[in-house]
C-alpha positions as YAML, in Angstrom:
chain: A
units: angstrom
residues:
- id: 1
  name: UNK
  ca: [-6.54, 3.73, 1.22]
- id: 2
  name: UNK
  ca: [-8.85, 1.31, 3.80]
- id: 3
  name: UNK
  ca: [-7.24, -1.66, 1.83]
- id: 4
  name: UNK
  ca: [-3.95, -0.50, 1.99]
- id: 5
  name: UNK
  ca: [-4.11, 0.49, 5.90]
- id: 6
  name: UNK
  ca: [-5.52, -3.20, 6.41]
- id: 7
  name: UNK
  ca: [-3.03, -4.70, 4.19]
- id: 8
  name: UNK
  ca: [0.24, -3.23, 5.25]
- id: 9
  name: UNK
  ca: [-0.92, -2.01, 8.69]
- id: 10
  name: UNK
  ca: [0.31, 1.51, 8.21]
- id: 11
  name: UNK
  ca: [-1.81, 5.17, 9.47]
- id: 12
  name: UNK
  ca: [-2.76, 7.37, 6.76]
- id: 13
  name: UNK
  ca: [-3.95, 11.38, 7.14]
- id: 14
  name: UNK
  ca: [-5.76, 13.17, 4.34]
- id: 15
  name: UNK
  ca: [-6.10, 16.55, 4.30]
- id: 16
  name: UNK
  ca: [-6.89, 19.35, 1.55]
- id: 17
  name: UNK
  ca: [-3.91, 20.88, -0.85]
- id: 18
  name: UNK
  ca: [-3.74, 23.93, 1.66]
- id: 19
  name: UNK
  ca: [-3.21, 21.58, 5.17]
- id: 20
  name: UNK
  ca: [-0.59, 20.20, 3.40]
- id: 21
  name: UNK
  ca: [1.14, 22.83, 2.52]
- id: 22
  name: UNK
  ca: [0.71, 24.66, 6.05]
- id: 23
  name: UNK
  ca: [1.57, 21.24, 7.51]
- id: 24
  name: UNK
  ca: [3.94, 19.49, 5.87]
- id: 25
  name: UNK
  ca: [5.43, 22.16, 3.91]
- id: 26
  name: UNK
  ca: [4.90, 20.01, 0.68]
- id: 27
  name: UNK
  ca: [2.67, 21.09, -2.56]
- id: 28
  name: UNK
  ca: [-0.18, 18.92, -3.20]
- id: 29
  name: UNK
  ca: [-2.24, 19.31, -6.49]
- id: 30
  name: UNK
  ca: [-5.40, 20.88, -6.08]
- id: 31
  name: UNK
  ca: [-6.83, 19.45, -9.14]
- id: 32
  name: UNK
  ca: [-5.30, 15.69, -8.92]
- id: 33
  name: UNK
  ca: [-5.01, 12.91, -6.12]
- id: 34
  name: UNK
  ca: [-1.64, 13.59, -4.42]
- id: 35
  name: UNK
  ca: [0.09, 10.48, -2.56]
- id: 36
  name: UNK
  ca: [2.89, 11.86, -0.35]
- id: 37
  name: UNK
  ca: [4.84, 9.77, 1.96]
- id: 38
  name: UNK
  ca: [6.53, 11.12, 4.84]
- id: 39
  name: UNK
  ca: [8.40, 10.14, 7.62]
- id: 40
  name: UNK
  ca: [9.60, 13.32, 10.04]
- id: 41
  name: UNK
  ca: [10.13, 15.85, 7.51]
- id: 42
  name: UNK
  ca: [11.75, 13.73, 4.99]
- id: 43
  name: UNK
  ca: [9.05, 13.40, 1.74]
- id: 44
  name: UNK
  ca: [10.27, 9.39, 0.97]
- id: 45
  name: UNK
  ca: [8.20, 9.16, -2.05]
- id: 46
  name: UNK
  ca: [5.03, 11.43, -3.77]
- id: 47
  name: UNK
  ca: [2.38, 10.05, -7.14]
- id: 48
  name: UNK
  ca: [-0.12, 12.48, -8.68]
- id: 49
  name: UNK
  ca: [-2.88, 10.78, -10.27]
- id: 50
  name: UNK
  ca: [-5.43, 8.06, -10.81]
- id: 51
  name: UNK
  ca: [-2.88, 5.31, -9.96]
- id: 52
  name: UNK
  ca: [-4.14, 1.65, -9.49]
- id: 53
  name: UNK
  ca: [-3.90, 0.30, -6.18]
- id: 54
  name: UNK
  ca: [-0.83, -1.93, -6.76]
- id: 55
  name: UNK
  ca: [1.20, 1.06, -7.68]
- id: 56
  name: UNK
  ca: [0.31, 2.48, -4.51]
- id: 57
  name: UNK
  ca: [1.21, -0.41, -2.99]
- id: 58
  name: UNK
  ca: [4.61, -0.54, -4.59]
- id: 59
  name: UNK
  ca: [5.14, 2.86, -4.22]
- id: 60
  name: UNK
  ca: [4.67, 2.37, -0.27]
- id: 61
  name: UNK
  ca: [6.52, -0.85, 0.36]
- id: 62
  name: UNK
  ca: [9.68, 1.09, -1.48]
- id: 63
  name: UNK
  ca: [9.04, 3.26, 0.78]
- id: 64
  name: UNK
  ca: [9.13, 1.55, 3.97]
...
């Protein structure tokens, strides 16, 4: 996530699977990474998993 803040200059929050869902209203896996992208209340795009970096990265640029 460090990289990817440097790289594309964008914030990220972590929090725990029951922030989230207090939060954000979203589910996040309690067992698996969860990768949600948000913007207002809109979820633009989610990954659970073990993903490699560059599918993050794709993931986020499609998003933004």
């Amino acid at each position: 996530m460090a990289r990817l803040r440097r790289k594309l200059g964008v914030l990220f929050e972590t929090c725990s699977p029951s922030d989230a869902a207090r939060s954000h209203r979203i589910w996040v896996s309690a067992t698996q990474p969860t990768f949600v992208i948000l913007r207002g209340d809109a979820i633009l795009a989610m990954a659970v998993g073990y993903l490699p970096l560059r599918e993050l990265e794709q993931l986020l640029r499609h998003a933004l």
